[in-house]
C-alpha positions in Angstrom: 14.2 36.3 2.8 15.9 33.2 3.6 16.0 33.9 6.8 11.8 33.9 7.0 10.7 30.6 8.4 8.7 28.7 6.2 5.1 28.0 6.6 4.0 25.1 9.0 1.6 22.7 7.6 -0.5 19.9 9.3 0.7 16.6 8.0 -1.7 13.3 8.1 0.0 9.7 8.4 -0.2 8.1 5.2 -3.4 5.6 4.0 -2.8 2.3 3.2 -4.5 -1.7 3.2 -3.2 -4.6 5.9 -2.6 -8.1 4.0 -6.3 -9.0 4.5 -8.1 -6.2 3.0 -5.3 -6.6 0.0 -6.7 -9.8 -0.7 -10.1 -8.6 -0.2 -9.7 -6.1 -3.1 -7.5 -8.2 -5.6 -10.0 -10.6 -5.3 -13.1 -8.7 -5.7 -13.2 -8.0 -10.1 -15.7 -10.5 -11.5 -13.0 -13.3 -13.3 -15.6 -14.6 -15.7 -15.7 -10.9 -17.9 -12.7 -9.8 -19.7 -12.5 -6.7 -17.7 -12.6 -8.6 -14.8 -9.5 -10.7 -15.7 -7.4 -7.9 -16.7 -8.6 -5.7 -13.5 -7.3 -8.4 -11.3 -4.1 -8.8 -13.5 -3.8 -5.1 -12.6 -4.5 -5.1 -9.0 -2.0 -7.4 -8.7 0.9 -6.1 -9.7 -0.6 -2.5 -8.6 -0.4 -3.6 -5.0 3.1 -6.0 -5.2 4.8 -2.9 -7.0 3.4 0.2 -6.0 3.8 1.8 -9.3 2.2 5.5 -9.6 -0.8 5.3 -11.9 0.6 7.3 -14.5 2.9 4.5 -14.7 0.9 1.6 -14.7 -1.3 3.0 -17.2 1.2 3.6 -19.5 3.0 0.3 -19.4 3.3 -1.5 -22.5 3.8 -6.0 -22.7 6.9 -4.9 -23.5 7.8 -3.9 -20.0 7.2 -7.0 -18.4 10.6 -9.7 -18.2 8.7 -12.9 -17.2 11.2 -15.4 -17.5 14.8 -15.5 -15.2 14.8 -12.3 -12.7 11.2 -11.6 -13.5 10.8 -7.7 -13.6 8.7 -4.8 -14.6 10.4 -1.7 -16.3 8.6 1.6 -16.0 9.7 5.5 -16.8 8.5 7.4 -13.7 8.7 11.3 -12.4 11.9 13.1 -14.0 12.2 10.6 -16.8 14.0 8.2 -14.9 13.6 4.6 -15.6 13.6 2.0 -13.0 12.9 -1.9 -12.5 10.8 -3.7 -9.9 11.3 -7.4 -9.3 7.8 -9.6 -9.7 6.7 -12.7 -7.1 6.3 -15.8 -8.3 2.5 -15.5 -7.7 2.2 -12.2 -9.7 4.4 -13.6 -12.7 2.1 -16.5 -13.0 -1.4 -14.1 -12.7 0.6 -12.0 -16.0 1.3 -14.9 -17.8 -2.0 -16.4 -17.9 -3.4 -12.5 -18.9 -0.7 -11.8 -21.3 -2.0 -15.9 -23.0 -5.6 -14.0 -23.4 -4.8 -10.1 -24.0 -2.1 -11.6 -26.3 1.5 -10.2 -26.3 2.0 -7.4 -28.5 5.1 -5.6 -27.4 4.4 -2.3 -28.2 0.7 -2.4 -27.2 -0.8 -1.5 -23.9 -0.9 -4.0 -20.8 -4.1 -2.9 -19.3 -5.7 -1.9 -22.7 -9.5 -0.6 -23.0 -12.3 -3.0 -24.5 -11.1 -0.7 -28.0 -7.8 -1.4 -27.1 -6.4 1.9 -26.1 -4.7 3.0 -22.9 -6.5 3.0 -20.0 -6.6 6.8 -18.3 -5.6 7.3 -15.1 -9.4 8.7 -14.1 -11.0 5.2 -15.9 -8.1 3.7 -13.8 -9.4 5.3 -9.9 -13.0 4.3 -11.0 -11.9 0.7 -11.6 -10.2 0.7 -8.2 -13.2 2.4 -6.5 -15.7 0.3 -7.5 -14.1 -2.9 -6.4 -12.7 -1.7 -4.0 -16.5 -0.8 -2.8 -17.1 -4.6 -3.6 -14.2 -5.9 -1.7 -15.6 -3.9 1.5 -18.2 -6.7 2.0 -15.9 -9.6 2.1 -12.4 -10.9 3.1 -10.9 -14.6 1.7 -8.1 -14.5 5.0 -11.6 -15.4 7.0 -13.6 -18.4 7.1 -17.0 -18.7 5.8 -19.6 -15.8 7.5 -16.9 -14.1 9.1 -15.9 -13.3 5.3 -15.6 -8.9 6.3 -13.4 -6.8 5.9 -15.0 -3.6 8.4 -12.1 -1.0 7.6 -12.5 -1.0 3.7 -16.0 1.0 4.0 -14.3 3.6 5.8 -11.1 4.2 3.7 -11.4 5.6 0.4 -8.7 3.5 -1.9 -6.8 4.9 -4.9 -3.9 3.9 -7.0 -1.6 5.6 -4.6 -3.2 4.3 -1.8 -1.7 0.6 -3.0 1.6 2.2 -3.9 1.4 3.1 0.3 0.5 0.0 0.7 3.2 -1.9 -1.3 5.8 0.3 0.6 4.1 -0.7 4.3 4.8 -4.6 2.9 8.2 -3.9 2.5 8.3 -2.2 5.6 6.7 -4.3 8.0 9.0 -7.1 5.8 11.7 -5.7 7.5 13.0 -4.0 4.5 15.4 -1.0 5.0 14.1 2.5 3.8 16.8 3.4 1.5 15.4 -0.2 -0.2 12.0 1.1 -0.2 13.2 4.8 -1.6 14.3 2.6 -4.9 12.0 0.5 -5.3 9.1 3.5 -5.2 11.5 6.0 -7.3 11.9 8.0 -4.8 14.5 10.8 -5.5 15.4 11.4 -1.8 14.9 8.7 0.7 13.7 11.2 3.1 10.8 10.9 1.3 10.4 7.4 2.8 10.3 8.8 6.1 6.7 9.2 6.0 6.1 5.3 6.2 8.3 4.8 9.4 6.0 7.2 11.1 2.8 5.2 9.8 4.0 2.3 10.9 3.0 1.2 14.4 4.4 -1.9 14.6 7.7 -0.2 14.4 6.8 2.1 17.6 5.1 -1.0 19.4 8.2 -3.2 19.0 10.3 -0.4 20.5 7.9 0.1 23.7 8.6 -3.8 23.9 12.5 -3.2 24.0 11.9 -0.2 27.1 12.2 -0.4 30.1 8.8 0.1 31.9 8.6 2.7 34.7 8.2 1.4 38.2 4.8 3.4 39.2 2.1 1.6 41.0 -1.1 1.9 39.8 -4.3 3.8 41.5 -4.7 6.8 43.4 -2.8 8.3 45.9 -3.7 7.7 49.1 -1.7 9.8 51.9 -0.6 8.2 55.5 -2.8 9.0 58.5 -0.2 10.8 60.1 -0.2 13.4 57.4 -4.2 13.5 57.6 -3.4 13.9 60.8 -0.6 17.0 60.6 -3.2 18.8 57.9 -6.4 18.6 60.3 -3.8 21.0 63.1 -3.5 23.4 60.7 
């Protein structure tokens, strides 16, 4: 039986958002509601950490290490506990929601208006719906030119951000072993996936080849070879 081949199956490249339509979509929740501010709170650190969303649901004020070495502490798949490291500009979004939402340790970080934990479905319809939002507009662009065309077209979940947290680090030039720990990945061929997504990667080593010498155009044979074919 182990000898049986296993089954091949087609495999798509992974989905994931370029810088602009990531600023397109944390920007898009309406700041003057409460929902808003904590959506965008979310998004944030959603998109810098690429926690699962069974992960970022259940995170708790607790978990968050704001002052030196800013960090987030989560328990992913297998029970394993891991730490991310926060930006600067994602710390300073959780401080100012942590001021409002208040900072009870044990309570949740993204809580419902009742103060419960936020499900992971309520969690996909929060990202769908501004992600919809963010489809009509981008900040990187100036004034009308304020589009983002590829957001209509991509359907954007939770892991869809995690994706795109790992391109970041990617494209950053981070190594994939790196990226294997910072997602929780058990074994970094897992990882794998995002150098094939990637094509920067494959551009930048088309740029390091050597071209072939072929001159463009049709072939066009000498007349003495017109010449030889029209004898026989």
């Amino acid at each position: 039986m182990l000898a049986i081949q296993p089954k091949r199956t087609e495999s798509s490249l992974v989905s994931f958002l370029g810088e602009e339509e990531i600023e397109a979509l944390i920007a898009a929740p309406d700041r003057s509601s409460w929902t808003g501010r904590r959506d965008h709170a979310m998004l944030m650190l959603a998109a810098q950490t690429g926690l699962r969303a069974s992960e970022l649901t259940r995170l708790r004020c607790a978990d968050l290490q704001l002052g030196g070495g800013p960090h987030v502490s989560c328990v992913g798949k297998g029970r394993k506990q891991r730490i991310t490291p926060l930006t600067t500009h994602t710390v300073a979004v959780l401080v100012v929601w942590l001021d409002e939402h208040g900072r009870k340790a044990e309570g949740p970080l993204f809580p419902t208006r009742t103060g419960g934990q936020l499900s992971r479905d309520a969690l996909e319809r929060r990202i769908a719906k501004h992600a919809a939002a963010a489809a009509g507009r981008c900040p990187a662009l100036p004034g009308a030119a304020r589009r983002c065309p590829a957001l209509p077209g991509k359907k954007v979940t939770a892991h869809v951000l995690r994706h795109s947290a790992a391109m970041r680090l990617l494209q950053a030039g981070a190594d994939t072993s790196v990226i294997a720990l910072w997602l929780g990945h058990e074994h970094i061929e897992t990882t794998q996936v995002y150098l094939h997504a990637d094509l920067q990667i494959k551009e930048r080593a088309l740029a390091r080849t050597r071209p072939p010498e072929a001159d463009p155009g049709r072939y066009r044979p000498p007349n003495a070879l017109l010449a030889f074919l029209e004898t026989l």
